[in-house]
C-alpha positions in Angstrom: -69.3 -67.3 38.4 -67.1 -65.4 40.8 -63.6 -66.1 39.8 -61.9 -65.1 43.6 -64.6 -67.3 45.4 -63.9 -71.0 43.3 -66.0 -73.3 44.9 -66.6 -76.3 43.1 -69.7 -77.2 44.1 -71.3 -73.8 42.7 -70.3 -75.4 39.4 -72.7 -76.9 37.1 -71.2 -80.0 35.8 -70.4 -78.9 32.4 -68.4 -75.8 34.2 -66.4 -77.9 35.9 -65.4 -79.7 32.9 -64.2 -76.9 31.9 -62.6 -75.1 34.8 -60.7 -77.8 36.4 -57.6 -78.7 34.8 -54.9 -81.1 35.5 -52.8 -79.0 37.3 -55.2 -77.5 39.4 -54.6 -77.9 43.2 -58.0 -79.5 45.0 -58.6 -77.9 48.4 -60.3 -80.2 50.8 -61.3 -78.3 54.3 -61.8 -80.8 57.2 -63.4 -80.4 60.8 -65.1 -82.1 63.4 -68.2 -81.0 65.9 -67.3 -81.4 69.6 -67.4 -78.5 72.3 -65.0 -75.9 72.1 -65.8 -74.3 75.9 -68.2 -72.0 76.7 -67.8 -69.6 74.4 -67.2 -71.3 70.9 -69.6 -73.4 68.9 -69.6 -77.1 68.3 -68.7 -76.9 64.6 -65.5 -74.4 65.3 -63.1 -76.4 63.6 -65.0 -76.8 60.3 -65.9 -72.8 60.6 -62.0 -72.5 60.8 -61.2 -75.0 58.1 -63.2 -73.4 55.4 -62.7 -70.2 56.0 -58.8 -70.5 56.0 -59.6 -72.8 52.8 -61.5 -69.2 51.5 -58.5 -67.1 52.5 -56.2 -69.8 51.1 -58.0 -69.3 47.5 -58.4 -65.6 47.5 -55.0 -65.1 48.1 -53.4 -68.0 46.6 -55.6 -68.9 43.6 -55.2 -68.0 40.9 -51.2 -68.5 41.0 -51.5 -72.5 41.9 -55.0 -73.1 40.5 -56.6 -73.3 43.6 -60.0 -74.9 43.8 -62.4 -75.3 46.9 -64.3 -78.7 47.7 -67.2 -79.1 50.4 -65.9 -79.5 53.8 -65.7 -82.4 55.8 -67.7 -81.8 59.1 -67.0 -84.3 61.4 -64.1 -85.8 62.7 -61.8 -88.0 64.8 -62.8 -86.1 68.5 -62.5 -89.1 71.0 -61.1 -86.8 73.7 -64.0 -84.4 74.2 -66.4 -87.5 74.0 -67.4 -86.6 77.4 -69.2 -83.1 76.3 -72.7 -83.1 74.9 -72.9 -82.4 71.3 -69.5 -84.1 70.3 -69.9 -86.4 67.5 -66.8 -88.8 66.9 -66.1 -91.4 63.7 -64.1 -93.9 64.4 -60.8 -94.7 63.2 -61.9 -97.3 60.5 -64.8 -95.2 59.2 -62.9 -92.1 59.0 -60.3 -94.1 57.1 -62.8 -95.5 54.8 -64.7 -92.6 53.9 -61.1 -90.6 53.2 -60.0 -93.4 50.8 -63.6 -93.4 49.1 -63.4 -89.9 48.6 -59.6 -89.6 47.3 -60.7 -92.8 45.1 -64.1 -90.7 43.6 -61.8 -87.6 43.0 -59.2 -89.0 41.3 -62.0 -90.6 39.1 -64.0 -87.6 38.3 -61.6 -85.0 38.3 -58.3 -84.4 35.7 -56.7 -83.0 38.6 -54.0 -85.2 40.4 -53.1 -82.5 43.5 -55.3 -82.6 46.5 -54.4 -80.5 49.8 -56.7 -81.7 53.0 -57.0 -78.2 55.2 -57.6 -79.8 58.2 -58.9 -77.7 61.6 -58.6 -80.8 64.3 -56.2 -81.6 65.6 -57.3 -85.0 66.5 -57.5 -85.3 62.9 -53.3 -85.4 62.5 -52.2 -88.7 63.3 -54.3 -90.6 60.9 -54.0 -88.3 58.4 -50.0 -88.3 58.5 -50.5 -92.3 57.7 -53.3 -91.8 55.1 -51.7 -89.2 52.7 -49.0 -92.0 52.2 -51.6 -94.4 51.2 -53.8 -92.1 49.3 -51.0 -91.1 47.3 -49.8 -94.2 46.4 -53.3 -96.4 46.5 -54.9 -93.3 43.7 -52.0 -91.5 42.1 -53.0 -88.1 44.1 -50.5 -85.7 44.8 -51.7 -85.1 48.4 -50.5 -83.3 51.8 -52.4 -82.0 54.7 -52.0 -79.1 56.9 -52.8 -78.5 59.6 -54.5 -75.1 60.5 -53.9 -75.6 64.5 -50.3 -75.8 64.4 -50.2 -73.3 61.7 -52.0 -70.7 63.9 -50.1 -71.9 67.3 -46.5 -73.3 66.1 -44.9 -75.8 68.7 -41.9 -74.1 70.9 -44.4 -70.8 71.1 -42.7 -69.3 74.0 -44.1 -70.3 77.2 -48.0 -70.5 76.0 -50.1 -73.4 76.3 -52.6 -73.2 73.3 -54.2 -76.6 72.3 -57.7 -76.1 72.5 -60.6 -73.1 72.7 -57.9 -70.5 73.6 -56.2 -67.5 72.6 -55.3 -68.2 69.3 -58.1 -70.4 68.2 -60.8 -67.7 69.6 -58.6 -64.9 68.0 -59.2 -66.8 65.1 -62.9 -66.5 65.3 -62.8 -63.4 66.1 -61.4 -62.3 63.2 -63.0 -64.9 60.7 -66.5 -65.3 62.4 -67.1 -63.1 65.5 -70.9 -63.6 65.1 -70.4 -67.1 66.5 -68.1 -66.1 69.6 -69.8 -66.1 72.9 -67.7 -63.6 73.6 -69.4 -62.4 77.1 -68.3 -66.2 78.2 -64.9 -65.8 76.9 -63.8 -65.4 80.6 -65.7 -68.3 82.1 -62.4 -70.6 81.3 -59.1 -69.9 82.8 -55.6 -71.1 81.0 -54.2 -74.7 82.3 -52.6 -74.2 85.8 -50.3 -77.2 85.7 -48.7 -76.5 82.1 -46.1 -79.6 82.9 -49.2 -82.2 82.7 -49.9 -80.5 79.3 -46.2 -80.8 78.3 -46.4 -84.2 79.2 -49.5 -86.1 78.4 -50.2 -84.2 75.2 -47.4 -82.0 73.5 -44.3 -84.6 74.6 -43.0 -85.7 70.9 -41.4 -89.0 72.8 -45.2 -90.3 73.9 -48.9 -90.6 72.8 -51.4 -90.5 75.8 -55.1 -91.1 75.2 -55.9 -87.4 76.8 -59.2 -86.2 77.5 -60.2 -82.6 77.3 -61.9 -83.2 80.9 -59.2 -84.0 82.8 -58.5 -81.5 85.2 -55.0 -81.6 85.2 -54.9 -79.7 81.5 -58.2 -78.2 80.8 -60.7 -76.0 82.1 -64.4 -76.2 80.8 -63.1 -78.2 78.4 -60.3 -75.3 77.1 -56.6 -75.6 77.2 -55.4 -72.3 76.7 -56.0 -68.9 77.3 -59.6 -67.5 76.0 -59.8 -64.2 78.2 -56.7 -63.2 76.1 -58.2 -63.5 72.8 -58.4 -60.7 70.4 -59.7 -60.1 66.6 -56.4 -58.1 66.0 -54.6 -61.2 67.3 -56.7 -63.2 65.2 -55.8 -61.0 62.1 -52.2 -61.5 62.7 -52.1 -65.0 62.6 -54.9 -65.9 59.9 -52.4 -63.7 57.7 -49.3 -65.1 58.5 -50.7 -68.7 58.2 -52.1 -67.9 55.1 -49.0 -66.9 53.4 -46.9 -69.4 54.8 -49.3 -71.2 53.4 -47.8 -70.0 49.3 -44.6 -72.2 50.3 -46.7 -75.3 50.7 -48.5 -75.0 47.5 -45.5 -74.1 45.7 -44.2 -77.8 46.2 -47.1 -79.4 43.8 -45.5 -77.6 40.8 -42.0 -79.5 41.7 -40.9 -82.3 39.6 -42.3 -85.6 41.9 -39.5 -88.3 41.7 
């Protein structure tokens, strides 16, 4: 067995027995499959989510113990329901089959800390409820975060980068180019009216029921700016996600009150 790579499921289950403490840190990557433009694949965000969850361990692994679970591949993606190929759960089964799962790992592993790497951002809000009942419903130590705004922080200067552009693609670029479209990385252009952005989707005060085909914020179904993507950008801000990342995982070996 490859120590950097850690994926559970390689395991046999006698190796796992063995190789999975109690202190070990349970990394759960989480997607969806909905269009991503032109230029991306359907499955972007679960391409993202485990291959930031690889990153994560390779770099961070064998200080916190870090072990890799299966991804989750589809998510909550309502707002791009109007694309072909987008698959959506609902609400109550996605809640469902998180609490079955958190409930089945806290049964068959010794390990109490689970960190959900989660590449949707429609994903967010009902994860932000769920840890909270996860971790008190199963005993898990339990965060999530959230590889979008790790790879686009909020108050970013004046971009607009939501969905399918600069830094997302830059992303792929760097971590799977062989699935960019890159000669249609130019069919999209940014949003033109960044104050409907502002306010039907990034306004901290309101929730709106956007839809990646409204006119207003996206084009082709991309809000933000594809034709600018790079794999050196992409580089950049894998990197610095990543190791922003150590501060997160440093908080599971803090006393919990």
């Amino acid at each position: 067995m490859a120590q950097h790579k850690r994926l559970i499921a390689e395991l046999t289950s006698p190796e796992a027995a063995a190789a999975v403490g109690s202190g070990a840190i349970l990394c759960l990557p989480m997607g969806s499959l909905e269009q991503h433009g032109p230029h991306l694949p359907l499955h972007t965000d679960t391409v993202l989510a485990e291959a930031f969850t690889a990153a994560l361990v390779a770099r961070w692994g064998e200080t916190y113990d870090l072990w890799q679970l299966p991804a989750l591949p589809i998510g909550l993606s309502r707002e791009h329901a109007w694309a072909s190929g987008t698959v959506s759960l609902s609400v109550a089964t996605m809640t469902a089959l998180l609490r079955e799962l958190a409930g089945a790992i806290a049964r068959t592993f010794p390990a109490r800390n689970l960190v959900v790497i989660n590449g949707h951002g429609g994903n967010r809000g009902l994860l932000e409820t769920l840890v909270r009942e996860i971790a008190g419903d199963f005993g898990l130590n339990i965060c999530a975060m959230h590889l979008g705004a790790m790879i686009s922080p909020p108050g970013g200067g004046n971009s607009i980068e939501i969905h399918g552009g600069k830094d997302e693609t830059s992303a792929m670029l760097a971590l799977a180019p062989e699935l960019v479209r890159q000669e249609r990385m130019a069919d999209s252009r940014p949003p033109a009216d960044r104050a409907a952005v502002r306010t039907l989707i990034l306004d901290p005060a309101t929730s709106w029921p956007w839809r990646s085909d409204d006119p207003r914020i996206a084009d082709r179904g991309v809000i933000g700016d594809a034709p600018a993507a790079s794999v050196e950008h992409g580089r950049a801000i894998v990197a610095r996600a990543v190791e922003a990342a150590g501060a997160v995982l440093a908080q599971f070996a803090q006393p919990r009150k």
